[in-house]
matplotlib code that plots the C-alpha trace (Angstrom):
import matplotlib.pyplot as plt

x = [3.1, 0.9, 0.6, -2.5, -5.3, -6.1, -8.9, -6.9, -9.1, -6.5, -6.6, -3.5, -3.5, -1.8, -1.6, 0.0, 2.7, 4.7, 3.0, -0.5, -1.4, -1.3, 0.3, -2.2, -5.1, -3.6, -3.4, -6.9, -8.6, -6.4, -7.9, -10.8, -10.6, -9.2, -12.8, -15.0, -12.8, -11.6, -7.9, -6.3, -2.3, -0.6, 2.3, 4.3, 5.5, 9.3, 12.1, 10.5, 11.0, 9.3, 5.5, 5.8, 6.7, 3.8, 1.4, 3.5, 2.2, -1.4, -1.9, 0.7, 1.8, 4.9, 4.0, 6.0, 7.7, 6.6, 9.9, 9.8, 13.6, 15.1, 12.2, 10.8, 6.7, 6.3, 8.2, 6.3, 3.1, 4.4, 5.1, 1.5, -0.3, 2.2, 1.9, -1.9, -2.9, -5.7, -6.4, -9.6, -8.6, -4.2, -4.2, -0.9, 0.3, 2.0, 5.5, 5.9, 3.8, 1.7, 4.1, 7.1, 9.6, 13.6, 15.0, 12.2, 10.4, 7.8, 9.5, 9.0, 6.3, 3.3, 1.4, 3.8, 3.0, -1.0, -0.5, 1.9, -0.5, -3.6, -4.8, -7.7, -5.8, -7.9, -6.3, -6.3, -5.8, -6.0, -8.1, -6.0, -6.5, -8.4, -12.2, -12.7, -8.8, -8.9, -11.3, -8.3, -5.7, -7.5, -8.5, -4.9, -3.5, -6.7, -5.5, -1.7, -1.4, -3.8, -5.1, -4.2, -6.1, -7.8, -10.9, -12.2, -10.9, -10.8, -10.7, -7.8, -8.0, -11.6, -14.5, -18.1, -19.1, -15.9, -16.5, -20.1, -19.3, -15.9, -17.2, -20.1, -17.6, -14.7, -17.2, -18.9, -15.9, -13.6, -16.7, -14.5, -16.9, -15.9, -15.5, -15.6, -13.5, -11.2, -11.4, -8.4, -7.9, -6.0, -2.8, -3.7, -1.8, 2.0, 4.9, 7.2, 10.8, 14.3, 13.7, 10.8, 8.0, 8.9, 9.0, 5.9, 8.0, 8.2, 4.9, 2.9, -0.6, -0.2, -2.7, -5.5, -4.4, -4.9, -8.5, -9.6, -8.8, -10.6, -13.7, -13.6, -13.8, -17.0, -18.2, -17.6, -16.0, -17.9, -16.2, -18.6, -17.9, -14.0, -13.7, -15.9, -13.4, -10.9, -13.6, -13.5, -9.5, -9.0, -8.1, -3.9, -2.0, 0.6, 2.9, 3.1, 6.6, 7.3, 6.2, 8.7, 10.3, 8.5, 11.6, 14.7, 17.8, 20.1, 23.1, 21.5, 21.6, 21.6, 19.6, 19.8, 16.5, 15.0, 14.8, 18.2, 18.3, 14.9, 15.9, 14.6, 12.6, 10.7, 11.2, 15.0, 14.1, 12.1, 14.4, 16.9, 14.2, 13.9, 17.8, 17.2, 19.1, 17.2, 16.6, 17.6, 16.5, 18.4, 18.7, 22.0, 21.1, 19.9, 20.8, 24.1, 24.5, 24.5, 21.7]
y = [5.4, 6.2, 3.7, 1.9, 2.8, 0.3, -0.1, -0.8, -0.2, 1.0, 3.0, 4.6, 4.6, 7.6, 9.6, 12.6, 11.0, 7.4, 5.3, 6.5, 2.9, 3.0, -0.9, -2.1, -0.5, -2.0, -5.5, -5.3, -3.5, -6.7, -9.4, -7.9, -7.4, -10.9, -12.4, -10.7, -12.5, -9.4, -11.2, -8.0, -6.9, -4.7, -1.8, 0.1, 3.5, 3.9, 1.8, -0.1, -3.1, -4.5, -3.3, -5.7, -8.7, -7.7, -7.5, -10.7, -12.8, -11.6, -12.4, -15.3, -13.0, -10.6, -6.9, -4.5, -1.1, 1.8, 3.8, 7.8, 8.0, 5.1, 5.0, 7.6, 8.0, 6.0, 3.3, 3.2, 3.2, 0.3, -1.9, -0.8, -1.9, -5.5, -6.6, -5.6, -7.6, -9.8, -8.5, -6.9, -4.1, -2.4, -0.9, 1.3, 1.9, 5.1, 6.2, 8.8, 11.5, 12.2, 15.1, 13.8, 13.0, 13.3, 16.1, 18.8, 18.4, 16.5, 14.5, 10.7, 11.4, 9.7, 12.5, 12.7, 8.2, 9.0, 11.6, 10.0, 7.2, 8.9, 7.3, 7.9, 8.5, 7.3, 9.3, 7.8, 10.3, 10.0, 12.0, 11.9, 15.1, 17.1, 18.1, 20.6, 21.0, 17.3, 19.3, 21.7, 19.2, 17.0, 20.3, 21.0, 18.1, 18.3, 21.7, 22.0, 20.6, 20.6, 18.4, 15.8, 12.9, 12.7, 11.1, 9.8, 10.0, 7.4, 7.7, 5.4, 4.7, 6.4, 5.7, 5.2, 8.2, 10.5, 9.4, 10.1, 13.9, 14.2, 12.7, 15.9, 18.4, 16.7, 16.6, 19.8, 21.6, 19.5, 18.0, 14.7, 11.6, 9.6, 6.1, 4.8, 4.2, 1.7, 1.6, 0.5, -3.2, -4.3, -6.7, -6.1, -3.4, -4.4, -3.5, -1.0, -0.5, 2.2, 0.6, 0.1, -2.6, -5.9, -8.7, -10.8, -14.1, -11.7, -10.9, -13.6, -14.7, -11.8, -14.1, -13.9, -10.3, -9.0, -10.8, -9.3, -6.2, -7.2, -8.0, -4.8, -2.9, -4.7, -3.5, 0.2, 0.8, 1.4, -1.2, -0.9, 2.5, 2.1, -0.4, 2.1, 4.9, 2.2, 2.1, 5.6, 5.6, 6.7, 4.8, 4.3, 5.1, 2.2, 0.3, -3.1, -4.5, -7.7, -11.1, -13.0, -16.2, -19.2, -21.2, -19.1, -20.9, -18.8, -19.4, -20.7, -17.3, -18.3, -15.7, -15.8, -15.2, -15.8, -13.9, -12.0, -11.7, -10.6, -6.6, -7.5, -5.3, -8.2, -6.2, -6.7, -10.4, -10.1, -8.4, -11.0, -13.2, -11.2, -11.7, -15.7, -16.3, -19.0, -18.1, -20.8, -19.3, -21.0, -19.8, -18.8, -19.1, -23.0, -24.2, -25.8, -26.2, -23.7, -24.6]
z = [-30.2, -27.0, -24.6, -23.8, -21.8, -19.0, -16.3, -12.8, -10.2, -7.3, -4.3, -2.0, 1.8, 3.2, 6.4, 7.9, 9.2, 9.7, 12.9, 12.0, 11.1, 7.4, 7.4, 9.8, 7.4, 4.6, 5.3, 6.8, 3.1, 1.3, 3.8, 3.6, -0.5, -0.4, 1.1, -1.6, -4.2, -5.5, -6.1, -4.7, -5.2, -3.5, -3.7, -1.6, -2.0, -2.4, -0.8, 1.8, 1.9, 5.1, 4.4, 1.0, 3.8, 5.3, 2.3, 0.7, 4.2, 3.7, 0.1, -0.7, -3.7, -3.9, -3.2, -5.6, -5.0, -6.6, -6.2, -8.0, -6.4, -8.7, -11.7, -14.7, -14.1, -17.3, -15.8, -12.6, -14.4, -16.4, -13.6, -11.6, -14.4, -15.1, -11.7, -11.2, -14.5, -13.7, -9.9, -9.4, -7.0, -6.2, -2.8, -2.9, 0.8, 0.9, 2.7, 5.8, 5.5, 2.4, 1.3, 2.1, -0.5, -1.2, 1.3, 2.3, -1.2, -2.6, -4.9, -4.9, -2.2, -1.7, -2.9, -6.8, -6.9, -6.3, -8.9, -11.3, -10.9, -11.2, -8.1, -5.6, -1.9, 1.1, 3.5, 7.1, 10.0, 14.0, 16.1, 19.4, 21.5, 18.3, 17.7, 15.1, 14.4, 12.7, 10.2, 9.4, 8.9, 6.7, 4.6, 4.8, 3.6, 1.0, -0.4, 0.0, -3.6, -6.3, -6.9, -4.0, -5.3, -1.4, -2.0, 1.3, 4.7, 7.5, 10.8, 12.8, 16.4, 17.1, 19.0, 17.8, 19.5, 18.3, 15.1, 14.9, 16.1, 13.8, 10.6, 10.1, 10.5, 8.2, 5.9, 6.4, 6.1, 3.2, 1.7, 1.1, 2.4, 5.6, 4.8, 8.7, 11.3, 13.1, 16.6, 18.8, 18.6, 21.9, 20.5, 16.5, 15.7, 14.3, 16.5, 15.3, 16.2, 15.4, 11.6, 10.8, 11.7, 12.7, 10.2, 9.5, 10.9, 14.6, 15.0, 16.9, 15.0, 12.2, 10.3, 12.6, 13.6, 9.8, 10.2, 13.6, 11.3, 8.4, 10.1, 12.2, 9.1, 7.8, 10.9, 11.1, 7.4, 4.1, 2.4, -0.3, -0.7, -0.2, -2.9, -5.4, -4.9, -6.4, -9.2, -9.9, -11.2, -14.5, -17.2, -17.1, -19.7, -19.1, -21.5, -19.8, -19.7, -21.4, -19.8, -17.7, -19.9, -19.2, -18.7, -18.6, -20.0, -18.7, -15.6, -11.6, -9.7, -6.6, -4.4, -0.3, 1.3, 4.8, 8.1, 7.9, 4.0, 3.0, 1.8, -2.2, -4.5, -6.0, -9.5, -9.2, -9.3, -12.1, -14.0, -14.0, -14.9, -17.8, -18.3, -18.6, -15.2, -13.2, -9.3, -6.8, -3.5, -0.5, 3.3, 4.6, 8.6, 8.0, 4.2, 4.8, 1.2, -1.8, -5.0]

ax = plt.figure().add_subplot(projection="3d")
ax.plot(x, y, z, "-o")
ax.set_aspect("equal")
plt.show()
């Protein structure tokens, strides 16, 4: 039987390449999602598992994994649409580059979730040491596959003034819309390192650092019209998987989780939910006793 059609408004954050401030971006759009009441959820592309830390501290609710390495389309689709039930608005933070996927190809990209989940991509790029030459990257990345679900584009780390003279020729040339910009924010954007970010416990006064962010794109952002290009997704075609069991009667799993254990796909939980086991989370580095 074909699976039902459902209205998810979602968006997906990408960007040419890793350390072009897709995370910081992120948690600002759910802060800032969060204060309009839009009860926002969030996703990360593939096996990451320190971006959902970072979404998980913004909201107070798990961020999933949206992994085309370990799961079927179907099955991705299936666990958008569980885990966005009743939130008015998924931002999807992509992975690497928008292309890049397993090996050289772009399998399990960015780019094959946004079209797998028939989702809008605001694409966010920086304009270091580029004028018109931004214009042919973004129409690039805009045209290398078709289609790439690019909807809007963002400028990261900009001026007023390099914005005002960038956004007419981005447009001009790609005719995609430019949502805004984010300027640099001294001490808000989140440290990186060999692996990866830090984790949310590292990062001094990530709360009020995800706000400075939040209001900085009321400021110079179209959140308005950000939010609409969530609108805009189609319909997905999505068989929801099965609710989680109220009270599971099966065996005390006993799960570690706290600084040094925190490497989870929050599905991987659920799915022993699903099983019956119970979850007993405890913390090896202070419990001194197991659940």
């Amino acid at each position: 039987h074909a699976a039902p059609l459902l209205k998810i408004p979602r968006l997906m954050v990408v960007a040419p390449s890793s350390g072009s401030g897709k995370t910081t971006l992120t948690c600002g759009l759910l802060r800032a999602a969060q204060r309009r009441g839009l009860a926002p959820c969030a996703f990360k592309c593939g096996p990451d598992y320190i971006d959902p830390m970072f979404h998980r501290t913004v909201l107070g609710v798990p961020s999933r994994n949206l992994d085309l390495f370990f799961s079927s389309e179907e099955e991705v689709r299936s666990r958008l649409a569980s885990a966005a039930r009743g939130s008015g608005l998924a931002v999807l933070e992509g992975v690497m580059g928008f292309y890049d996927g397993q090996g050289n190809t772009d399998r399990a990209s960015s780019w094959h979730l946004a079209q797998a989940a028939r989702t809008p991509v605001l694409l966010t790029v920086r304009p270091q040491g580029t004028a018109l030459t931004l214009a042919a990257l973004v129409k690039g990345m805009q045209t290398f596959r078709i289609p790439s679900q690019i909807a809007g584009v963002l400028l990261n780390g900009c001026t007023q003034r390099l914005a005002e003279l960038l956004a007419p020729s981005i447009q001009g040339e790609t005719g995609l819309p430019v949502l805004g910009y984010l300027p640099q924010l001294p001490g808000c954007s989140i440290p990186s390192r060999h692996l990866g970010l830090f984790t949310p416990d590292e990062v001094e006064d990530l709360s009020a650092k995800v706000d400075r962010v939040a209001d900085q794109l009321v400021e110079t952002a179209d959140l308005d019209q950000i939010f609409a290009l969530a609108h805009s997704a189609p319909e997905l075609e999505a068989e929801p998987l099965p609710p989680l069991p109220d009270a599971p009667a099966g065996p005390l799993v006993a799960v570690a989780r706290d600084e040094a254990f925190c490497f989870y796909y929050e599905d991987n939980l659920d799915e022993l939910r699903r099983a019956g086991a119970r979850l007993a989370f405890f913390r090896p580095t202070r419990d001194q006793t197991l659940p």
